[in-house]
N, C-alpha and C positions, 0 to 999 in steps of 0.2 A: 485297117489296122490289123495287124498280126497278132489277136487274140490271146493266142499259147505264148507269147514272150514278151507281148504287153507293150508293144511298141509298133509305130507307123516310123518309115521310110521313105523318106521324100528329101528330093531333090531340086536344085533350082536356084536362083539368084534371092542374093538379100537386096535390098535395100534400107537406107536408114532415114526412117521421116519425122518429125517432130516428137516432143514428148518422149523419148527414149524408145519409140514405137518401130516393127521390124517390120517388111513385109516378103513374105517371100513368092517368089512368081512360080511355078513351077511350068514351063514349055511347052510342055508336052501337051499339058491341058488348058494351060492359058490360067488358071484359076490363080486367084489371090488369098494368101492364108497372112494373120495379122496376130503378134507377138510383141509385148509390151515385155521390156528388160527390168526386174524387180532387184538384182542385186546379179553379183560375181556369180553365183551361182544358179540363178534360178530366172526364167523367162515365165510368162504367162499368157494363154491364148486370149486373142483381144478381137472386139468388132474392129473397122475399118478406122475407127477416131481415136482408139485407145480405151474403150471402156470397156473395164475388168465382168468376168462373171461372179453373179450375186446368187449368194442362196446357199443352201445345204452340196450341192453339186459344184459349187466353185472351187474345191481343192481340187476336184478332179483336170481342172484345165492348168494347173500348173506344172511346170514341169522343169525337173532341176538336173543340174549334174552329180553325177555320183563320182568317185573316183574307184578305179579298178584295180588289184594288187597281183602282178604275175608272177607264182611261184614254177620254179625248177625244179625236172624231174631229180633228185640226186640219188638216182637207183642205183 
C-alpha cells in the first residue's frame, strides 16, 4: 500500500461468488483477495467465506467510493 496517498493498487479479474462476496485474482501473483459488497457504495474486505472484520480495526477494512469534482482552470 502506498502509505502517503492511502491507497493500494491492484489489478486483476473479479469474480462473483455467493453472498454478494467478490474475489479478485491478481496474475501476476496468483493470490486471492475477498470483498463482501455492503451497499452502492461501499465494499469490505472479507476471509474467503464472506466473514466481515470484528473489532475496533474493522472500519479500517472497509472501503467506499468517493465521488470527485473537476474544476477548470478559468484564468
Amino acid at each position: 500500500m502506498d502509505s502517503k496517498k492511502g491507497y493500494d493498487k491492484a489489478s486483476g479479474t473479479f469474480q462473483v461468488l455467493d453472498n454478494n462476496v467478490l474475489m479478485l485474482v491478481r496474475p501476476s501473483s496468483g493470490e486471492h483477495t475477498f470483498y463482501k459488497v455492503k451497499d452502492a457504495n461501499s465494499i469490505v474486505l472479507t476471509d474467503s467465506v464472506g466473514n466481515e472484520p470484528e473489532g475496533e480495526n474493522a472500519k479500517f477494512y472497509v472501503l467506499k467510493s468517493e465521488k470527485y469534482t473537476t474544476y477548470k482552470n478559468r484564468g
